[in-house]
C-alpha positions in Angstrom: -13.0 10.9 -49.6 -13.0 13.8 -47.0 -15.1 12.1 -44.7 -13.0 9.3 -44.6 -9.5 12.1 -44.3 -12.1 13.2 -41.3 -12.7 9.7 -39.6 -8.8 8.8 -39.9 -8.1 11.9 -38.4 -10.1 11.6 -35.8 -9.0 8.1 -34.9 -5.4 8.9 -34.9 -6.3 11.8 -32.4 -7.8 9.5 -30.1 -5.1 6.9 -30.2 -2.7 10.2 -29.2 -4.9 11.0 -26.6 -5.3 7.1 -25.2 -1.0 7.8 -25.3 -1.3 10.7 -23.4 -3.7 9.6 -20.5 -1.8 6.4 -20.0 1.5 7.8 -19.9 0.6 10.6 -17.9 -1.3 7.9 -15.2 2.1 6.0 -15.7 3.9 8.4 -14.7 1.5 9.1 -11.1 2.6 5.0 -10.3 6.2 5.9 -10.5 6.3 8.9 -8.4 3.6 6.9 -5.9 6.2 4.5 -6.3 8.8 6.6 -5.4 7.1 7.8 -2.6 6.5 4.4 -1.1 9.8 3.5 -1.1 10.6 6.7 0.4 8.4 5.9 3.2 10.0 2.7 4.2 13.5 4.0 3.9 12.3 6.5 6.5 10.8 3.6 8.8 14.0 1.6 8.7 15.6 4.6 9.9 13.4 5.6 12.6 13.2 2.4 13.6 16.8 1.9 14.2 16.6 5.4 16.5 14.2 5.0 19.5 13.5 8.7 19.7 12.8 9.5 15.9 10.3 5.6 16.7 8.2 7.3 19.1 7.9 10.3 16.9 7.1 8.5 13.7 4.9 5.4 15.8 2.8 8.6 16.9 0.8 9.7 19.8 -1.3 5.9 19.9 1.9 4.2 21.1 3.6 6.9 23.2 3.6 4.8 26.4 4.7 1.5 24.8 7.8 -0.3 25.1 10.7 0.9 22.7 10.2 -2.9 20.9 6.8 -2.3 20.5 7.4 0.6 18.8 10.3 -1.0 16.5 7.9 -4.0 16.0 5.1 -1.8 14.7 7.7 0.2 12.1 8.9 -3.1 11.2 5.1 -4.2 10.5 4.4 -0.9 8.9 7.5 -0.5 6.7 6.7 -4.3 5.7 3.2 -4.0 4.2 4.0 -0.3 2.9 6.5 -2.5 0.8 4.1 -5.1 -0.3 1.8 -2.1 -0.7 4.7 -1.0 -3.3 4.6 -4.1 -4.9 0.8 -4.3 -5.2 0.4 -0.8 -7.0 3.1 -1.7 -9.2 1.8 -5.2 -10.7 4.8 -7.4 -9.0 2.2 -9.2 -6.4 -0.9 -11.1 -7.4 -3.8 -11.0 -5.3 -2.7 -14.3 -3.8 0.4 -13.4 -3.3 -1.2 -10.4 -1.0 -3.2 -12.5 0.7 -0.7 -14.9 1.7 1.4 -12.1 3.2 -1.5 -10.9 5.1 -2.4 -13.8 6.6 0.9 -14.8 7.6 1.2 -11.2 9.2 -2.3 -12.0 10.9 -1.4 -15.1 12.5 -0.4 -13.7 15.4 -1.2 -11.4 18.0 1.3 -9.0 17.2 0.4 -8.4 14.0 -3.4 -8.5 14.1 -2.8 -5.3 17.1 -0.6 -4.2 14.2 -3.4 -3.8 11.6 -5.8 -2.9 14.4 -4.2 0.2 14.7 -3.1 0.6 11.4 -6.6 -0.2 9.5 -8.6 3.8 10.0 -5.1 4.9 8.8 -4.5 2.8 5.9 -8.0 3.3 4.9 -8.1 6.6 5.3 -5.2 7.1 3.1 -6.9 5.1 -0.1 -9.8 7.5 0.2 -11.2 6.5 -3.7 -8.1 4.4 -4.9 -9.6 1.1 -5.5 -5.9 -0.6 -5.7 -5.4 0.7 -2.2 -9.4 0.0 -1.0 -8.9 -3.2 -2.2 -5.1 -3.9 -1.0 -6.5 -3.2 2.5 -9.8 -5.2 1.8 -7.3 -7.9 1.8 -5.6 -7.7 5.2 -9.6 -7.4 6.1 -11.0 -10.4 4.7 -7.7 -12.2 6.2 -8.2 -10.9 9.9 -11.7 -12.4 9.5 -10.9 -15.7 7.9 -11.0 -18.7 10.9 -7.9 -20.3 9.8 -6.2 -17.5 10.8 -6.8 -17.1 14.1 -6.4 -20.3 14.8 -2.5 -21.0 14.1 
């Protein structure tokens, strides 16, 4: 009978501690969440003052053209918001994908992720949702069909 007390006990510890963990990780994707959307409410801002869009484009676009610079925000803010949708479960994979490759079917935005890729990569560091967000835009800069609309 004790050893049975024991085994109960030690399986309603675990299920508290499985609670814990995924509560406490739940709680990391609302404030990265938070964050994210922070982030494009601070593009659509810059982007709307050609001054703060220099600043916040950064020292790889300083001699470009003040649309450049809003077009790269506007690119940036846009797949920081899919990026926002991705860690939060509201885009599938395929959903993703077509984003990216209607982003990539252009010239515009493939310089977009050109510059943005060491960034954006450098930024998921050992988060596989974000290695394999940007594995994405990757495998659809690479597929044929896309360069060729």
């Amino acid at each position: 009978m004790l050893i049975l007390f024991a085994l109960l006990l030690a399986a309603v510890v675990a299920v508290l501690l499985m609670l814990v963990v995924q509560r406490r990780e739940q709680h990391r994707e609302t404030l990265r969440a938070a964050v994210l959307q922070t982030q494009v409410d601070l593009l659509k801002t810059t982007a709307a003052d050609p001054g703060l869009a220099r600043a916040a484009a950064g020292p790889g676009l300083a001699g470009e053209e003040p649309a450049v610079v809003r077009q790269h925000l506007f690119f940036d803010a846009q797949v920081t918001a899919w990026e926002l949708h991705w860690r939060i479960g509201a885009l599938s994979q395929q959903q993703l994908r077509a984003h990216a490759e209607a982003l990539l079917a252009d010239e515009a935005g493939r310089l977009y992720w050109e510059r943005a890729r060491s960034a954006r990569l450098g930024l998921a560091g050992d988060d596989s949702k974000l290695r394999a967000f940007a594995a994405v835009f990757d495998a659809a800069r690479q597929e044929p069909k896309t360069a060729a609309r």
